[in-house]
VOBA-1610 file (N, C-alpha, C; in pm, whole numbers, padded with zeros to 5 digits, always signed):
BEGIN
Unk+12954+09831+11025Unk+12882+09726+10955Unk+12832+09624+11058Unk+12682+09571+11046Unk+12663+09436+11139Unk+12673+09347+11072Unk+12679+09256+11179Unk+12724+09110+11149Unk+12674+09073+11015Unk+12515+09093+10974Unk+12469+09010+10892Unk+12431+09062+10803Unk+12518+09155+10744Unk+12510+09289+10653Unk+12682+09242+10551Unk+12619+09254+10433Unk+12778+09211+10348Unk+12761+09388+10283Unk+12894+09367+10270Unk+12894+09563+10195Unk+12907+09548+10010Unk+12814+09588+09898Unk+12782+09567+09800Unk+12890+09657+09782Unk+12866+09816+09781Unk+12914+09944+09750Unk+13019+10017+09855Unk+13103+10055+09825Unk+13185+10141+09961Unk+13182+10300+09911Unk+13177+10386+09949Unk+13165+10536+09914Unk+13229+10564+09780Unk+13368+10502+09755Unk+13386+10549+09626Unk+13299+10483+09493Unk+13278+10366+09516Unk+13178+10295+09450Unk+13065+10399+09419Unk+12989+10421+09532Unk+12881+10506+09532Unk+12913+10625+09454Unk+13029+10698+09467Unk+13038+10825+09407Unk+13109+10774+09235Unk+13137+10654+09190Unk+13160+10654+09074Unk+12996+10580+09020Unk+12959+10549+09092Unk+12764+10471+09017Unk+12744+10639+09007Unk+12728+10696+09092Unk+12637+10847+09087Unk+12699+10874+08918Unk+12830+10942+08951Unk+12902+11017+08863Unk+12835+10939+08725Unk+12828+10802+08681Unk+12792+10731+08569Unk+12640+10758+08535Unk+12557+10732+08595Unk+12422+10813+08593Unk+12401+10939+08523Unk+12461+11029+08643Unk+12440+11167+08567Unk+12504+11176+08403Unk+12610+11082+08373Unk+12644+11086+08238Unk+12525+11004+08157Unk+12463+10906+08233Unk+12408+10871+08139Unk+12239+10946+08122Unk+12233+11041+08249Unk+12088+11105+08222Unk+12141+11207+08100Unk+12221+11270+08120Unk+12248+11364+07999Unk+12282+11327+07886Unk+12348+11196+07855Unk+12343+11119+07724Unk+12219+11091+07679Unk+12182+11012+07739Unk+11989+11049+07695Unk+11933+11099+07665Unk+11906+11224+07717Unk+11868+11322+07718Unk+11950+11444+07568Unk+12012+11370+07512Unk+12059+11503+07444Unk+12115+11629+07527Unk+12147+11591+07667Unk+12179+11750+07719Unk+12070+11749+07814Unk+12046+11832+07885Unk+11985+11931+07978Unk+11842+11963+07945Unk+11827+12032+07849Unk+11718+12159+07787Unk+11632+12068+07839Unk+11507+12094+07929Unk+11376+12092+07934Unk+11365+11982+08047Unk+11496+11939+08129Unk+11511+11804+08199Unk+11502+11903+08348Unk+11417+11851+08424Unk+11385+11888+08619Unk+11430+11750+08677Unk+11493+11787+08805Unk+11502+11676+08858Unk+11423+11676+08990Unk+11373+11533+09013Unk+11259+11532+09184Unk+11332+11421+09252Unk+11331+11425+09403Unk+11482+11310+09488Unk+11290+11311+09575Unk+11301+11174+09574Unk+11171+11109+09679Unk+11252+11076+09767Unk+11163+11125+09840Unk+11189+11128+09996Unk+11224+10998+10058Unk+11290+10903+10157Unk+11400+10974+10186Unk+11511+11001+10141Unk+11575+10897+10094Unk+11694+10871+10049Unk+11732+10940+09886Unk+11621+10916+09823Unk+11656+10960+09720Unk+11638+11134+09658Unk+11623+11200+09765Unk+11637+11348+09776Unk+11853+11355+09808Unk+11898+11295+09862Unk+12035+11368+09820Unk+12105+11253+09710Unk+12047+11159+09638Unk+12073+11132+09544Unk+12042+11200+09399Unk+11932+11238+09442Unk+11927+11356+09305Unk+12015+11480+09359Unk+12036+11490+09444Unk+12098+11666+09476Unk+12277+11583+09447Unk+12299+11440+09467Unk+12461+11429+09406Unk+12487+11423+09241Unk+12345+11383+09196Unk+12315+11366+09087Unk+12303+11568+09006Unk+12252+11613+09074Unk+12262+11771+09037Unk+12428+11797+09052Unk+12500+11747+09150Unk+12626+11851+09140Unk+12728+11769+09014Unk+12705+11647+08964Unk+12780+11573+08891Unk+12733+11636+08744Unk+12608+11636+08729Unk+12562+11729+08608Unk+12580+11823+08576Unk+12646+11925+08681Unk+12666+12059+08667Unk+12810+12016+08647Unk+12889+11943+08693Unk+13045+11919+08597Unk+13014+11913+08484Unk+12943+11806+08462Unk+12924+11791+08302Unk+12880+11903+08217Unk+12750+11955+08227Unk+12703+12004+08132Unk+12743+12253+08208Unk+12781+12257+08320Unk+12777+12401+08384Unk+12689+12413+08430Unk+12582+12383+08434Unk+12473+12427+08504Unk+12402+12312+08599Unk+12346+12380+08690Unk+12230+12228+08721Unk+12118+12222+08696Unk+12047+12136+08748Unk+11894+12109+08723Unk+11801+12219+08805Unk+11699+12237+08769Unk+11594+12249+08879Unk+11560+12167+08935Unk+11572+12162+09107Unk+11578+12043+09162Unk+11446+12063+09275Unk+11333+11918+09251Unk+11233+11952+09409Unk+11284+11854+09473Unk+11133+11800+09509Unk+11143+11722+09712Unk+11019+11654+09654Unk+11015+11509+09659Unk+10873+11520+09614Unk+10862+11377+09709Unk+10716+11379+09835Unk+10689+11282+09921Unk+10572+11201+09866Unk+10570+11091+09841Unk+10494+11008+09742Unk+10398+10913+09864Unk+10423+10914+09983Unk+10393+10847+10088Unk+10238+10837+10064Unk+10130+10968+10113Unk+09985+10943+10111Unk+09968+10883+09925Unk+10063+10859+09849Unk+10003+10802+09658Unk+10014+10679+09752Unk+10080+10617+09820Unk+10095+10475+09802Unk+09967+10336+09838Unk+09925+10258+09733Unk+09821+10205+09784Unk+09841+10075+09912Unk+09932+10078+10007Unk+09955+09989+10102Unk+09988+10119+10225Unk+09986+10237+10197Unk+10012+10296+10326Unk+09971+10267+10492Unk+09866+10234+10487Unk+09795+10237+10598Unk+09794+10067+10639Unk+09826+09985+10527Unk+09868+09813+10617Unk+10046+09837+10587Unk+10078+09895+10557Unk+10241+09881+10576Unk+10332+09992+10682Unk+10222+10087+10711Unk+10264+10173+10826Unk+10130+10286+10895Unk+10133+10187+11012Unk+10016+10218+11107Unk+10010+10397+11137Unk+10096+10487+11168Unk+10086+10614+11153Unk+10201+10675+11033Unk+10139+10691+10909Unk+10259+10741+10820Unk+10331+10847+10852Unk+10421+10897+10786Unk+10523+11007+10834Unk+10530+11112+10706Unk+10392+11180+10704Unk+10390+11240+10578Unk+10505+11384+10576Unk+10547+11379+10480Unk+10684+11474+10460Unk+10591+11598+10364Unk+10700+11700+10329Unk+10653+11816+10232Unk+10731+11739+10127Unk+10651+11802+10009Unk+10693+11831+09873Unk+10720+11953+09852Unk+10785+11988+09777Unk+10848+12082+09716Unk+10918+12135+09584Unk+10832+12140+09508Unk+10827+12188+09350Unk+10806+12306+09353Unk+10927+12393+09329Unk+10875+12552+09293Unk+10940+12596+09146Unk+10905+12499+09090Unk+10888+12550+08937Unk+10799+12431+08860Unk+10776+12522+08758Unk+10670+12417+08672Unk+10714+12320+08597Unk+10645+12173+08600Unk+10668+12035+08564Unk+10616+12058+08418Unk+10537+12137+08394Unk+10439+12107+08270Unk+10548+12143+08147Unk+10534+12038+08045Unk+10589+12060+07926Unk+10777+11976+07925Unk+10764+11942+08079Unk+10969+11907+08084Unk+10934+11753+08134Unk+11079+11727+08088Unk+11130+11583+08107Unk+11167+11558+08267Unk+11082+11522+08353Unk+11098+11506+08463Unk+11209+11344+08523Unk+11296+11372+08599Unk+11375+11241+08658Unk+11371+11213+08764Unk+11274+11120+08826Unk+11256+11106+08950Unk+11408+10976+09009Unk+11467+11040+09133Unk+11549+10977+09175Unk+11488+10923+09325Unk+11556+10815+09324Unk+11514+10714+09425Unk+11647+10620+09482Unk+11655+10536+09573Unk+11769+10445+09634Unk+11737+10324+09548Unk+11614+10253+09573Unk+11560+10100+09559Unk+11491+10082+09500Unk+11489+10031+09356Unk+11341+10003+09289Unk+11327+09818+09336Unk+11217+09811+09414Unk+11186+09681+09504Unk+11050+09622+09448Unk+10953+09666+09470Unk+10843+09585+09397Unk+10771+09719+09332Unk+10808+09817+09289Unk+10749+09912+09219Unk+10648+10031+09302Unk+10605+09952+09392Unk+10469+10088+09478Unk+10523+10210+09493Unk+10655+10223+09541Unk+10682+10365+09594Unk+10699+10439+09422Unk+10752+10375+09339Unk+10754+10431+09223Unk+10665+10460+09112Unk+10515+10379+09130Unk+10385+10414+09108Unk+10335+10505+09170Unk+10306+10499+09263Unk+10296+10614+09392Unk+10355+10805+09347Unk+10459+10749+09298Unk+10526+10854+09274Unk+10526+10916+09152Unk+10419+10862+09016Unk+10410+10913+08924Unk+10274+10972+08919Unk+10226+10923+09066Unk+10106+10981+09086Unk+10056+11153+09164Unk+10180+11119+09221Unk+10247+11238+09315Unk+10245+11327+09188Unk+10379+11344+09117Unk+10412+11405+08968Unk+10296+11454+08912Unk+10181+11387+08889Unk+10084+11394+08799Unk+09968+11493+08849Unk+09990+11510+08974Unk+09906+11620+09025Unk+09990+11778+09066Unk+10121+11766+09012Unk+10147+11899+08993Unk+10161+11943+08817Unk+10156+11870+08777Unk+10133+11901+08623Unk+10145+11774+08532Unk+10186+11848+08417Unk+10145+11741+08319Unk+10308+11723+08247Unk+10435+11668+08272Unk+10538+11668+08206Unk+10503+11565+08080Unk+10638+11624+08003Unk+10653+11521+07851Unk+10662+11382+07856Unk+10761+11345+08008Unk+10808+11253+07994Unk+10884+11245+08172Unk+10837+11112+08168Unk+10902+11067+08360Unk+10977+10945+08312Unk+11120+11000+08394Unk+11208+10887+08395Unk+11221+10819+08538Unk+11257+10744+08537Unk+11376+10673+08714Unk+11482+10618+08700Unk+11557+10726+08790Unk+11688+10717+08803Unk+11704+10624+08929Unk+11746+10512+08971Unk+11773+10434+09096Unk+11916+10391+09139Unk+11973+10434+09239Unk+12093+10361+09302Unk+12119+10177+09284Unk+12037+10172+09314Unk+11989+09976+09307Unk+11842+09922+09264Unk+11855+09814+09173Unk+11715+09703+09139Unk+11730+09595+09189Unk+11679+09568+09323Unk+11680+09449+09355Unk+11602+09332+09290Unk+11459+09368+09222Unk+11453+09285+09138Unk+11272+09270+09233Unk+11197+09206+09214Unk+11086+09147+09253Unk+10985+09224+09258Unk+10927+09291+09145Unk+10900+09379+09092Unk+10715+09310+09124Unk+10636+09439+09185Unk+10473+09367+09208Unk+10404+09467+09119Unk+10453+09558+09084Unk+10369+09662+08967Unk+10461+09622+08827Unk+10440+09697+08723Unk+10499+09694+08562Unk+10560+09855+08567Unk+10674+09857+08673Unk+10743+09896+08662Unk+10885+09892+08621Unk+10953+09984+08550Unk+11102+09952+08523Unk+11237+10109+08532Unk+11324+10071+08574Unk+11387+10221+08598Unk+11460+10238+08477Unk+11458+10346+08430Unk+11595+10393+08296Unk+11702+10417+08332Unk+11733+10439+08474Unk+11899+10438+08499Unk+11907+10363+08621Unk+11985+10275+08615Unk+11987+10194+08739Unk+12194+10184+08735Unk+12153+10242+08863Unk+12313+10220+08973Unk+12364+10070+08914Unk+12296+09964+09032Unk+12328+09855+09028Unk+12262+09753+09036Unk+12254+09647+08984Unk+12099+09532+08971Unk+12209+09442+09125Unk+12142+09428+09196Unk+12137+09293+09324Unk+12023+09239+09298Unk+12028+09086+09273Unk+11937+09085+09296Unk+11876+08963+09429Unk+11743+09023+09480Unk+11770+08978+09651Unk+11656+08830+09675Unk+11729+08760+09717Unk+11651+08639+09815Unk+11565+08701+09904Unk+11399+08578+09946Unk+11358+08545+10079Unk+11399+08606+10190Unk+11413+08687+10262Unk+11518+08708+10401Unk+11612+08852+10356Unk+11622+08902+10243Unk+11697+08947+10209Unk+11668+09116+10192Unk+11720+09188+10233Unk+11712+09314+10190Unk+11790+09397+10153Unk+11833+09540+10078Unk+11908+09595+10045Unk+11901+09789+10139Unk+12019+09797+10198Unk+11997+09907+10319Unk+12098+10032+10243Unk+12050+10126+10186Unk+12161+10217+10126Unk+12204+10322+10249Unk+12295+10376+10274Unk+12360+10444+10390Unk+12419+10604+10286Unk+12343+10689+10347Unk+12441+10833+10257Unk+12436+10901+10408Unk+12576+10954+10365Unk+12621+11082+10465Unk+12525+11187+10549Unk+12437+11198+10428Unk+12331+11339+10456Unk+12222+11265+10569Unk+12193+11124+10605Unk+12128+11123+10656Unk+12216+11004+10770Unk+12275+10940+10696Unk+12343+10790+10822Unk+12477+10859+10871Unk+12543+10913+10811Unk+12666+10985+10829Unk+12773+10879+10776Unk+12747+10788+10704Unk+12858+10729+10660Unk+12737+10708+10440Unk+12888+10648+10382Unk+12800+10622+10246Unk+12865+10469+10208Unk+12735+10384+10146Unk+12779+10246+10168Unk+12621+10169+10072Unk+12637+10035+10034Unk+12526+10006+09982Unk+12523+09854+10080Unk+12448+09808+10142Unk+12448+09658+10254Unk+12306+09544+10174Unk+12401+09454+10166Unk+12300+09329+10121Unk+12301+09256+10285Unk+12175+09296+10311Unk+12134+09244+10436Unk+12047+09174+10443Unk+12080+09035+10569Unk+11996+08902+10581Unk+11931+08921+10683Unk+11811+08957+10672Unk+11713+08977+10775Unk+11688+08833+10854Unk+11642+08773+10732Unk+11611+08599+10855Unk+11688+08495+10767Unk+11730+08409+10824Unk+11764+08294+10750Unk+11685+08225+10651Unk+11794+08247+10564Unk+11721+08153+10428Unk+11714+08011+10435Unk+11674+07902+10428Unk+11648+07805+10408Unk+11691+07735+10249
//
């Protein structure tokens, strides 16, 4: 942990928010039947894949699970990152007609999650798009809103929220981090 990083979540935290999610996507949902799941890139690709193995306790089976990189949907790409880092997608089954759940870390001011229904929308036509999120920090610049949310922080001026999973940091953790001093 650095200095100016407070710890929100500690791994078991994280693995009891997950575990609650997947109960509550399948409470929702009536079950399974007709539900795909998509993990946007980065972070929220092994949140849907913890979110697949908690569902398969629950219900025996898992989801059909893609990869879906929302980066070239986003309308700030090119003033918020001078060479983007475009990733693959990966949907190899059909969206059309199912209840799609896009999983993500941070719903922050909405772009990556607009972005990403835009992504969705050019591989087919589903019934219905949900978002599943680890954390809402809150300061929302589109009319966006998530249907399953981990945990609401919500963040100050200076403030950001840094999620840490195994699959990519090698440790699992949620950090309310102070970038600059608040005033």
């Amino acid at each position: 942990m650095v200095k100016n990083e407070i710890e929100i979540m500690d791994a078991k935290g994280l693995d009891r928010t997950i575990a609650r999610l997947a109960h509550e996507i399948v409470e929702n949902n009536h079950g399974i039947e007709n539900l795909v799941l998509l993990g946007l890139r980065t972070r929220g690709l092994p949140i849907a894949e913890r979110l697949n193995d908690k569902i398969e306790k629950i219900e025996g089976q898992k989801l059909p699970l893609g990869v879906l990189d929302a980066t070239m949907y986003r309308d700030d790409v090119f003033k918020k990152i001078k060479l983007p880092k475009v990733q693959t997608t990966e949907i190899k089954f059909t969206i059309d007609g199912k209840k799609v759940i896009i999983a993500d870390d941070v719903l922050y001011t909405g772009r990556t999650s607009r972005a990403a229904l835009d992504a969705v929308t050019d591989f087919g036509r589903p019934t219905e798009i949900q978002l599943a999120v680890l954390v809402d920090r809150g300061h929302r610049q589109m009319p966006i809103r998530a249907d399953y949310i981990g945990k609401n922080i919500p963040t100050a001026d200076g403030e950001e929220i840094r999620v840490r999973l195994k699959e990519i940091d090698n440790e699992d953790g949620v950090y309310l981090v102070k970038t600059s001093e608040v005033e």
